[in-house]
N, C-alpha and C positions, 0 to 999 in steps of 0.2 A: 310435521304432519302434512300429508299429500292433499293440496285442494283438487277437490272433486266435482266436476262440471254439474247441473242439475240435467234429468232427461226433460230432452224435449219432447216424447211421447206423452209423458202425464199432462203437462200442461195441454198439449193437444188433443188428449183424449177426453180430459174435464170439457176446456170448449168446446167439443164438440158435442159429448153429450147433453149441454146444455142448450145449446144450438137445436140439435134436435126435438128436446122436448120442447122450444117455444117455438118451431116451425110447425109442430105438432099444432097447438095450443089456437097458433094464427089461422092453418089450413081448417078446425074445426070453428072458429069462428066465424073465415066467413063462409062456410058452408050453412051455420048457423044464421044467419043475416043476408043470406043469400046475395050476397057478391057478385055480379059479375064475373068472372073468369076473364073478357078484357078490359076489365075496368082496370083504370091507373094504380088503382088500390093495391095491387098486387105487388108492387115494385115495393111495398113495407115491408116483406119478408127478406128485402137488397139490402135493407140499411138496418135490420140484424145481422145479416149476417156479415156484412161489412162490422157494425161494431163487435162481434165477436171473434172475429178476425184480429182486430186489434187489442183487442183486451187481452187474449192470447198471447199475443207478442210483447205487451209489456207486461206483463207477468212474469212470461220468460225472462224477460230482461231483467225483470226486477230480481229473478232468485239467481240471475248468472251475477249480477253486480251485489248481492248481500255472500255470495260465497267465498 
């Protein structure tokens, strides 16, 4: 039987629409609590998507090494 690579589209298209709904979710917050715009605050929507970034990749890796 032929091993068959996983796509790398789904897993990228999962994080990403996750990605978007919690960028979603931050940008109404602090709109909600009114934030600053240059407040440092901002730089939390970096370190989603930084770890969604990586969650991504080992996911993938994970279904390319269980196949």
């Amino acid at each position: 039987m032929e091993n068959v690579a996983p796509s790398p589209s789904s897993v990228a298209i999962k994080w990403a629409l996750i990605g978007f709904f919690v960028s979603i979710v931050i940008t109404y917050a602090f709109q909600l609590l009114n934030v600053d715009v240059n407040s440092p605050v901002k730089y939390i929507s970096y370190v989603f998507f930084i770890a969604f970034l990586l969650l991504g990749q080992k996911e993938f890796k994970d279904k390319l090494g269980a196949s």
